[in-house]
C-alpha positions in Angstrom: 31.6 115.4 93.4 33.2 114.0 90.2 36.2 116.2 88.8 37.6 115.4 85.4 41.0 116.7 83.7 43.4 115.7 81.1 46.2 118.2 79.4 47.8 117.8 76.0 50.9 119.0 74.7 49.8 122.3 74.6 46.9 122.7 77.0 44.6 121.5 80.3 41.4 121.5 81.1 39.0 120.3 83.5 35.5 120.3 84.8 33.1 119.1 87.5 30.1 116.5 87.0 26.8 118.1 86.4 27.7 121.5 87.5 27.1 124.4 85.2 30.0 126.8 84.2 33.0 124.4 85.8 34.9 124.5 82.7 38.3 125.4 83.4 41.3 125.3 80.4 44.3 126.8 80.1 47.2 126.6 77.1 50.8 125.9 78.5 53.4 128.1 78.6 56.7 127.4 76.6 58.6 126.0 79.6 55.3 124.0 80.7 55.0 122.3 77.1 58.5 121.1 77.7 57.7 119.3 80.5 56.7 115.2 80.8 53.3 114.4 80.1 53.0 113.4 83.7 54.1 117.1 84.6 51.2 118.0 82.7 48.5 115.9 84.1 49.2 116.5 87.6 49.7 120.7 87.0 45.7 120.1 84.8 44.6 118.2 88.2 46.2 121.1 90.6 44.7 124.0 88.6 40.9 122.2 88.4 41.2 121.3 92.0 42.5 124.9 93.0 39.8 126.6 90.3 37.2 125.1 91.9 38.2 125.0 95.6 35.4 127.1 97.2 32.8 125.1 95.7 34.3 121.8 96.5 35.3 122.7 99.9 34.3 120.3 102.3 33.0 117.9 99.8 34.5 114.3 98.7 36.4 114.5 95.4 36.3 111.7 92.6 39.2 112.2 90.0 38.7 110.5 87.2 41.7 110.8 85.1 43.4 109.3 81.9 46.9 109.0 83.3 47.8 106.1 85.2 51.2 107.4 86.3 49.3 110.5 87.5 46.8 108.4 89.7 49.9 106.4 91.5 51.9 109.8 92.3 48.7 111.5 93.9 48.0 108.3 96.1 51.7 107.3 96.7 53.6 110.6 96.0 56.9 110.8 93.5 60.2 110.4 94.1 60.7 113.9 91.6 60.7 116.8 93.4 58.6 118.8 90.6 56.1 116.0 90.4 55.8 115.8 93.9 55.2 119.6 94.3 
């Protein structure tokens, strides 16, 4: 399966590959707006992955992502506790 996501100052949203109704977007809350852009692209990853977990459940994942930052801290992890989480 390929997943996509991105996030902007003021929303997220993400969606599977050739799968109907996998749309998933959100807007930010204040506090969440605040945060790094990082913050955001990793909480748009986390919320796609976790909207669609059933159907992706035991099924190999692409990301494809904009964020190179992003893509080193989910293969390598982050030395910042609330990226990390």
């Amino acid at each position: 399966m390929i997943a996509c996501s991105d996030a902007s100052n003021f929303a997220e949203a993400s969606f599977i590959v050739n799968c109907k109704n996998s749309v998933h977007r959100s807007i930010w809350s204040g506090i969440e707006q605040i945060q790094s852009s990082t913050f955001r692209e990793i909480r748009a990853v986390n919320f796609g992955l976790r909207a669609y977990a059933k159907f992706l459940e035991g099924k190999s994942v692409k990301l494809l992502l904009d964020s190179q930052s992003c893509v080193r801290i989910i293969q390598a992890g982050s030395s910042k506790p609330e990226l990390q989480r």
